[in-house]
Biotite code that builds the C-alpha atoms (Angstrom):
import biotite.structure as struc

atoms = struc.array([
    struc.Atom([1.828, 3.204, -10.128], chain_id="A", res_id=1, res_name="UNK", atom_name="CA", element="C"),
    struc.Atom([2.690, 1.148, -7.202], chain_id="A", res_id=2, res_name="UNK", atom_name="CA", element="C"),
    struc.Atom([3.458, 2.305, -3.889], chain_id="A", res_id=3, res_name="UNK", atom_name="CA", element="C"),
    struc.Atom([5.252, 0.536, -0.875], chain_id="A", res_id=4, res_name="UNK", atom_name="CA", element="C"),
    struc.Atom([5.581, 2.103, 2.351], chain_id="A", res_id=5, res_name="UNK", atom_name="CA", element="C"),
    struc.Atom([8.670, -0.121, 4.936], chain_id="A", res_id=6, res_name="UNK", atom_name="CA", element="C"),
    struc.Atom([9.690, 0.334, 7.947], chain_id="A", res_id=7, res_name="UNK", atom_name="CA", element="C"),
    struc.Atom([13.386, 0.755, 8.695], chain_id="A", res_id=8, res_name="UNK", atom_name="CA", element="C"),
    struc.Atom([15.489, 0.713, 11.923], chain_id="A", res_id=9, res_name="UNK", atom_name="CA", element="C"),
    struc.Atom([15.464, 4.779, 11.812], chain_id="A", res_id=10, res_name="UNK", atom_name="CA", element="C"),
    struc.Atom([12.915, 5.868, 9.054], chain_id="A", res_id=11, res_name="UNK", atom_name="CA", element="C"),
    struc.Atom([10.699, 4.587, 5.968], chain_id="A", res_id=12, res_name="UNK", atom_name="CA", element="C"),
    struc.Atom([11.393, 3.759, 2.781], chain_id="A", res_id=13, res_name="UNK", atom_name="CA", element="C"),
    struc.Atom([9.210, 4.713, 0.001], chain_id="A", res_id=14, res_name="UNK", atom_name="CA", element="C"),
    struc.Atom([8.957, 2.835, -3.368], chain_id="A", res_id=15, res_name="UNK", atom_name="CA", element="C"),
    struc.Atom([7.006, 3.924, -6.575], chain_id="A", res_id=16, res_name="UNK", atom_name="CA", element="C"),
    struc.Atom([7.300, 1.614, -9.421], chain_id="A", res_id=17, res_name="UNK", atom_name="CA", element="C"),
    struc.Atom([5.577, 1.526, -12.756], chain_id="A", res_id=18, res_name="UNK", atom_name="CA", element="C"),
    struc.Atom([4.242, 4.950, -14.231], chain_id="A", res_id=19, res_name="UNK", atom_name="CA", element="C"),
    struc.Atom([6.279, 7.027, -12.022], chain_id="A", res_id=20, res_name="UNK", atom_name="CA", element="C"),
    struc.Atom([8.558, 9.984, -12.887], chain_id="A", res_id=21, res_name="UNK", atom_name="CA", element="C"),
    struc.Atom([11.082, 10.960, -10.587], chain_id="A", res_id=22, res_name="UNK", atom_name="CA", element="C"),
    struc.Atom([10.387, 14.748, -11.659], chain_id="A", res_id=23, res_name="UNK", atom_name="CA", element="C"),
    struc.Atom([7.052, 13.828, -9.666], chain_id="A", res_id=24, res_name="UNK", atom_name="CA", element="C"),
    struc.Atom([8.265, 12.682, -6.693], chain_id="A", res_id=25, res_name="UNK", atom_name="CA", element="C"),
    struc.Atom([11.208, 15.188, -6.471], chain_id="A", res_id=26, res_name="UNK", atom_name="CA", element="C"),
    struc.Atom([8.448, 17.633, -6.785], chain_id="A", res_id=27, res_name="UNK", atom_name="CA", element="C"),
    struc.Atom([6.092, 16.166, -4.389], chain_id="A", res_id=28, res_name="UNK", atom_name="CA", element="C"),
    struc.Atom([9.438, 16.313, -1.320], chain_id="A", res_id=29, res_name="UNK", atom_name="CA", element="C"),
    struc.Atom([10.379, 19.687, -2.319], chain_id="A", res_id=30, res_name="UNK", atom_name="CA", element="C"),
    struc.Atom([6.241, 20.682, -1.539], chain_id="A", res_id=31, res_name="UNK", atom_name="CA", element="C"),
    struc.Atom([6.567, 19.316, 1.451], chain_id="A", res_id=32, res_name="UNK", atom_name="CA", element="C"),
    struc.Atom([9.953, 20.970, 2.477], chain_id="A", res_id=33, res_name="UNK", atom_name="CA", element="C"),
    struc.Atom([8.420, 24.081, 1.185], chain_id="A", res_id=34, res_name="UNK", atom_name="CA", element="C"),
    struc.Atom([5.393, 23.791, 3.223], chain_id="A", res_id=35, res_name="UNK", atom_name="CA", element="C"),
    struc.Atom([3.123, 23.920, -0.138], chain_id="A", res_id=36, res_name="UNK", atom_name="CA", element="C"),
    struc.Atom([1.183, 20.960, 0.556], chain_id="A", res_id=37, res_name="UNK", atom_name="CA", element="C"),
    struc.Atom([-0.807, 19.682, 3.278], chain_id="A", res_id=38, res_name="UNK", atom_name="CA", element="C"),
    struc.Atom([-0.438, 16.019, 3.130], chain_id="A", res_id=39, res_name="UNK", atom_name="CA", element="C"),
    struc.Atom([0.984, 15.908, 6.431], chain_id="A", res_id=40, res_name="UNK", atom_name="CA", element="C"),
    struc.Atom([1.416, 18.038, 9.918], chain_id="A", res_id=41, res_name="UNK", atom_name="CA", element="C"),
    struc.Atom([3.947, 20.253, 10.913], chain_id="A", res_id=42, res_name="UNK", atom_name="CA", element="C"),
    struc.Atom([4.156, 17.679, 13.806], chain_id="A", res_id=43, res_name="UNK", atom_name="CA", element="C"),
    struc.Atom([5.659, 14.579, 11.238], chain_id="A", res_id=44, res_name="UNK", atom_name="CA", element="C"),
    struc.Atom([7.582, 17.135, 8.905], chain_id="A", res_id=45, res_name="UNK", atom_name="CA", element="C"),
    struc.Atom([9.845, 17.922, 12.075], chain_id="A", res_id=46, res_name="UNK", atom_name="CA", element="C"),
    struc.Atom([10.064, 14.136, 12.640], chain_id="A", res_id=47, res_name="UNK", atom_name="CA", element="C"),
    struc.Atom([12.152, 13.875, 9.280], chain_id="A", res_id=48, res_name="UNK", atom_name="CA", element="C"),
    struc.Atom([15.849, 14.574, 9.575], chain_id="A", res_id=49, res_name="UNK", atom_name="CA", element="C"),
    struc.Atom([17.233, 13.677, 6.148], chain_id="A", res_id=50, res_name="UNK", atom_name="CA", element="C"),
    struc.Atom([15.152, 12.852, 2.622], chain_id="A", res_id=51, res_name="UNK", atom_name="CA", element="C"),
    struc.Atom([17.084, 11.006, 0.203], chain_id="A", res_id=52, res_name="UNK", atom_name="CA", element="C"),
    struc.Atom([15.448, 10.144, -3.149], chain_id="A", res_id=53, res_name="UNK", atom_name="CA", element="C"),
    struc.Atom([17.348, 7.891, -5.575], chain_id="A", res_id=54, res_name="UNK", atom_name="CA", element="C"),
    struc.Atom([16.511, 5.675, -9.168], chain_id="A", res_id=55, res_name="UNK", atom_name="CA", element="C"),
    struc.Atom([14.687, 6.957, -12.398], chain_id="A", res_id=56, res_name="UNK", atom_name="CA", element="C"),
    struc.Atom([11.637, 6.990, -14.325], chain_id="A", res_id=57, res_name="UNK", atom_name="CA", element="C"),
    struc.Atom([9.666, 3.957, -13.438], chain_id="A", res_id=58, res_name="UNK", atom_name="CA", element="C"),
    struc.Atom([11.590, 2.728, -10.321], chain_id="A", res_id=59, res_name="UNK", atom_name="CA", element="C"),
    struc.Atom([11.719, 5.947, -7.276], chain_id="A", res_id=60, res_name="UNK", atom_name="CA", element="C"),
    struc.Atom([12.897, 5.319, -3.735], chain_id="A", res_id=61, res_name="UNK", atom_name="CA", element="C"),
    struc.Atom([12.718, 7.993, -0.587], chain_id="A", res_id=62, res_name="UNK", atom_name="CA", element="C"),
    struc.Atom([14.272, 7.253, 2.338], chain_id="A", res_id=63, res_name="UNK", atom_name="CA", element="C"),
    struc.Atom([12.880, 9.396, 5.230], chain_id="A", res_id=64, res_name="UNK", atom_name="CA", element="C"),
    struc.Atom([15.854, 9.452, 8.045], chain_id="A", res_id=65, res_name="UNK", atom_name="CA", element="C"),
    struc.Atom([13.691, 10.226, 11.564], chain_id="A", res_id=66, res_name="UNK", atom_name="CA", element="C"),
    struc.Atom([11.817, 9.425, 14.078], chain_id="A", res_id=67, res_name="UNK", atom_name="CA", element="C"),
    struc.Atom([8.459, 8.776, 11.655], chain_id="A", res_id=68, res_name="UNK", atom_name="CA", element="C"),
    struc.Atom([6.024, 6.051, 11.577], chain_id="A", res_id=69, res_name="UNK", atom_name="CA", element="C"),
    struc.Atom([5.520, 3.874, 8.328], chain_id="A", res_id=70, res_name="UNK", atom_name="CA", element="C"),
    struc.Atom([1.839, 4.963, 9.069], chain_id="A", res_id=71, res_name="UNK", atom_name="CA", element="C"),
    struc.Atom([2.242, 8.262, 9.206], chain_id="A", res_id=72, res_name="UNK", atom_name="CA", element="C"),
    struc.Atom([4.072, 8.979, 5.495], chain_id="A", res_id=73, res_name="UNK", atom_name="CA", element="C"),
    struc.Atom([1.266, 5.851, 4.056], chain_id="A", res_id=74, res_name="UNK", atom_name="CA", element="C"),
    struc.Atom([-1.428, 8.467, 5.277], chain_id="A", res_id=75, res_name="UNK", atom_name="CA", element="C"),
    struc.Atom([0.301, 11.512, 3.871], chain_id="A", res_id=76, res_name="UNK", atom_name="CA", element="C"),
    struc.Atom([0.993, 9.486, 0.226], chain_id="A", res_id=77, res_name="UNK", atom_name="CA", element="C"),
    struc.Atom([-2.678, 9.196, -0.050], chain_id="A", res_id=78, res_name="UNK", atom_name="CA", element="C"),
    struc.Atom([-3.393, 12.971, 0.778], chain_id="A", res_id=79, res_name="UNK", atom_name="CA", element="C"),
    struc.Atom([-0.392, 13.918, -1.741], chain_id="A", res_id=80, res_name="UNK", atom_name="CA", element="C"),
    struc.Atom([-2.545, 15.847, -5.193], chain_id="A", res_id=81, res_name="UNK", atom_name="CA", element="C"),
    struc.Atom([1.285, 15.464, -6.746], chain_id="A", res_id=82, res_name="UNK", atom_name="CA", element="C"),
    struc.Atom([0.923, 11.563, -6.659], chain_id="A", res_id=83, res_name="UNK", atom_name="CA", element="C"),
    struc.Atom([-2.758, 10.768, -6.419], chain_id="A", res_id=84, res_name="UNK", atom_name="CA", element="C"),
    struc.Atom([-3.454, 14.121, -8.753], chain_id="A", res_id=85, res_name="UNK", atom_name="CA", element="C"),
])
């Protein structure tokens, strides 16, 4: 699986291509809406305003809406068990 962290004007997009599964990465947000993981602080969760995931099996996007740094959710994709399990 390949993943590319980008910067946009107010957020980061997130692409996974290759052997991803969207039921992965739909599970892996909704863990970190939940507060079930600890991939990243309670500090950068608040940054996000809006998560919008979008394509299928083998081609994912997020787009994070927020104040957050393309550092930030590159750091919390390697902590993610979901991704890196």
């Amino acid at each position: 699986m390949q993943k590319r962290v980008f910067s946009l004007k107010d957020g980061v997009n997130i692409s996974f291509t290759g052997e991803v599964r969207k039921e992965n990465i739909v599970k892996m947000v909704q863990n970190c809406q939940t507060g079930k993981c600890g991939c990243m602080s309670d500090e950068t969760k608040q940054k996000i305003k809006n998560i919008d995931i979008s394509g299928e099996d083998g081609d994912v996007n997020i787009i994070l809406s927020g104040s957050i740094l393309k550092e930030e959710i590159e750091e919390a994709i390697e902590k993610s068990k979901v991704i890196n399990g």
